[in-house]
C-alpha positions, 0 to 999 in steps of 0.5 A: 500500500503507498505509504502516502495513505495516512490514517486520519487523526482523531477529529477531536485533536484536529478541531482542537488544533484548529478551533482558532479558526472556525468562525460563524456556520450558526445556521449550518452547525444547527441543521447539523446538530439536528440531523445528529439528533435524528440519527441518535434517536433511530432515524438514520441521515445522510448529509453532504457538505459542498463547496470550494477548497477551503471554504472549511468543509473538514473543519465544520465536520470536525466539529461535528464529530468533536460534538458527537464524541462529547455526546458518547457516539462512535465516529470514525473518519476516512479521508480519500486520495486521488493518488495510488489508493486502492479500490474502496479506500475509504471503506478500508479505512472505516473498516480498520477503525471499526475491526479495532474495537472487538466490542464493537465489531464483534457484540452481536455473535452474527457478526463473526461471518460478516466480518469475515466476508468483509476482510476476505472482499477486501484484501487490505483489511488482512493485515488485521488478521491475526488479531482478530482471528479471521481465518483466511481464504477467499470470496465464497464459493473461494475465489480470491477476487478483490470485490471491485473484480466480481459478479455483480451478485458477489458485488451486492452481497458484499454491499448488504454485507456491509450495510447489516455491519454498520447497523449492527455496530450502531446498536451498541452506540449512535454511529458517526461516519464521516467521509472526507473529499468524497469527490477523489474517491473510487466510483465504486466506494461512491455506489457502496455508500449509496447503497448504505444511505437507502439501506440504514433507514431506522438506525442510528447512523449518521453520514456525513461527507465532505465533497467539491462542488465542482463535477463537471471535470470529474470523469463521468462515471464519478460524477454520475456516482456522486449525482445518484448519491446526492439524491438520497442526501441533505445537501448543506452548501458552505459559502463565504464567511460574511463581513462580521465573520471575517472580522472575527475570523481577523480577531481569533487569527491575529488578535487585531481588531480589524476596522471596516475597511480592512475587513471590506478588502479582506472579503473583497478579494477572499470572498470570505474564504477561511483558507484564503483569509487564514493565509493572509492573515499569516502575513500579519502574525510574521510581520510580512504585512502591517494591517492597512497593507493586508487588503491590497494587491501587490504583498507577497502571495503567501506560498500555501496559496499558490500551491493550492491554486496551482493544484486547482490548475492541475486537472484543467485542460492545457487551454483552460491553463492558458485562458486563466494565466491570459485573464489573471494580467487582464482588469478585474471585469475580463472583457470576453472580446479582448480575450478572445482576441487575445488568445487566438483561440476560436469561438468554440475552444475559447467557450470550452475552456471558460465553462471547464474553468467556471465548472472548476469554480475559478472564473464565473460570469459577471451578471450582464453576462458580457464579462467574467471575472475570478471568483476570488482576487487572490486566485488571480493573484496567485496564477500571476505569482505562479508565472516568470517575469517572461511570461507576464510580459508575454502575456500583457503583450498579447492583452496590448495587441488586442486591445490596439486591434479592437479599439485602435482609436480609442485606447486610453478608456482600456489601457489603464485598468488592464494593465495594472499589475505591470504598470 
């Protein structure tokens, strides 16, 4: 197994350690105590938690889970990797959690043979082995097949098999099960947790999962997987923390009482984003950054923020890369006509690339619908951060180019504000 697949901390250590910045979510934490009342009291949920990256879906399942062990309820956590991780991952790791606890894995005597069949289905769960004292062997009818590899008859025993586990595990205590970006899972641990939320109706079991909200560039068996699951789920969507939020978020950070202009500036170009905010907010508490600078342009881009943009960059197109560096030189309303002149691209590849990019949640459409611009200043800010001097000044060539060609004779009301960030 890649040794980069780590198991996840305790939820209870890591909220602690990141309490500082959990702001605001009142209305969200409600409905979400809420959904933990139901499912304690026999009547099982499923909730997906959606938005950007850093918008803090993790940190507001932390807290639920920290609420939840507070209460005496079972959590377990699995986070999901994109990278070499094998089929069924998260389940594995839900599994390794649950297989652990002899008191609650094995109460009930019928959960000998599910176990069982659970650990022969999953060959990662073998090392677990001797522990438990699992005799070993394959799938029945004794083929040795991981599950992803069998009938489709095989595929919903084992299915049933795990629902019938978890609901017994839920008899001793009310069940936690938190799935963190289920958006990077495999689309068959998608479809076995489907199967789970129409299965556990009457139990005490809740599932809460944290995903992107950006589909469309998932591959289409994923997405289709995470849209069927959405339909058995109460949908939460975090947006942006609010201008009080914000400020708070400033006080808890950086214990500096921020004024209204800063917190306007902060929200401006963060879109009230926690990662965002929590990045720039470093620039004070190292002293790269006095107060009134912190909502301008032109600081350094804390590097934690270009990575995380660059990894946003990673799954796009090579066009939609290049029509997103080619906005980032450009004023904050993009004129669609001067990047379309800019690029040389033809209507219908530059119309691709700037839906791949507003279905990634980088760009989005300025109402009048003639312009776009980035969803947060500082994403814009990084793509420039992330390109040479060489390349900026390529690119604000192309722009210049454009703008002589389509108002030649009247320049001066465009060079301006495109051109800001070089001149």
């Amino acid at each position: 197994m890649p040794k980069t697949l780590q198991e996840p901390p305790s939820a209870l250590s890591s909220f602690q350690a990141s309490k500082r910045r959990f702001v605001g979510r009142a209305a969200e934490t409600k409905r979400l105590i809420g959904a933990l009342s139901d499912a304690s009291g026999g009547d099982a949920r499923l909730v997906m938690l959606l938005g950007e990256p850093g918008i803090g879906k993790t940190l507001l399942s932390e807290w639920v889970s920290a609420h939840a062990m507070s209460l005496g309820d079972r959590v377990v956590w699995a986070r999901c990797w994109a990278h070499g991780a094998p089929p069924y991952w998260p389940w594995i790791q839900i599994f390794r959690d649950l297989l652990s606890d002899r008191s609650s894995a094995k109460a009930s005597p019928g959960n000998e043979a599910a176990i069982s069949r659970i650990k022969r289905s999953l060959p990662e769960l073998r090392l677990e082995e001797r522990n438990l004292d699992i005799p070993s062997g394959g799938l029945a009818g004794g083929s040795s097949s991981r599950i992803s590899e069998v009938p489709e008859t095989e595929r919903f025993a084992f299915f049933e098999t795990v629902s019938d586990l978890l609901k017994q595990v839920a008899n001793i205590a009310p069940l936690v099960v938190v799935i963190d970006d289920l958006h990077l899972a495999d689309t068959d641990s998608i479809q076995l947790l489907s199967f789970v939320a129409r299965d556990f109706a009457r139990s005490r079991i809740l599932v809460l999962v944290t995903c992107r909200d950006e589909w469309s560039i998932l591959p289409p068996e994923r997405a289709a997987a995470l849209g069927e699951l959405a339909r058995e789920a109460e949908r939460i969507d975090l947006k942006g923390l609010t201008n009080d939020e914000v400020a708070e978020f400033v006080r808890k950070s950086t214990s500096i009482e921020p004024d209204q202009h800063l917190v306007s500036s902060l929200r401006s170009r963060t879109s009230g984003n926690p990662f965002f905010l929590d990045g720039l907010a470093r620039l004070l508490t190292d002293g790269t950054a006095l107060p009134d600078q912190l909502g301008k342009t032109g600081l350094p881009i804390p590097p934690t923020i270009v990575a995380a943009v660059e990894r946003r960059l990673e799954p796009l197109s090579s066009v939609a890369r290049r029509v997103l560096r080619l906005a980032s030189v450009m004023e904050e309303e993009i004129d669609a006509s001067i990047l379309a002149q800019a690029s040389g691209l033809s209507r219908p590849e530059l119309t691709e690339a700037i839906e791949e990019a507003i279905g990634n949640g980088l760009l989005i459409s300025v109402p009048d619908g003639r312009a776009l611009r980035f969803n947060q200043g500082l994403v814009a800010e990084s793509v420039r951060a992330g390109m040479t001097k060489g390349e900026l000044r390529t690119l604000h060539g192309s722009v210049a180019q454009a703008l002589e060609h389509l108002h030649g004779e009247d320049l001066e009301p465009h060079i301006a504000p495109t051109c800001f960030p070089f001149c």
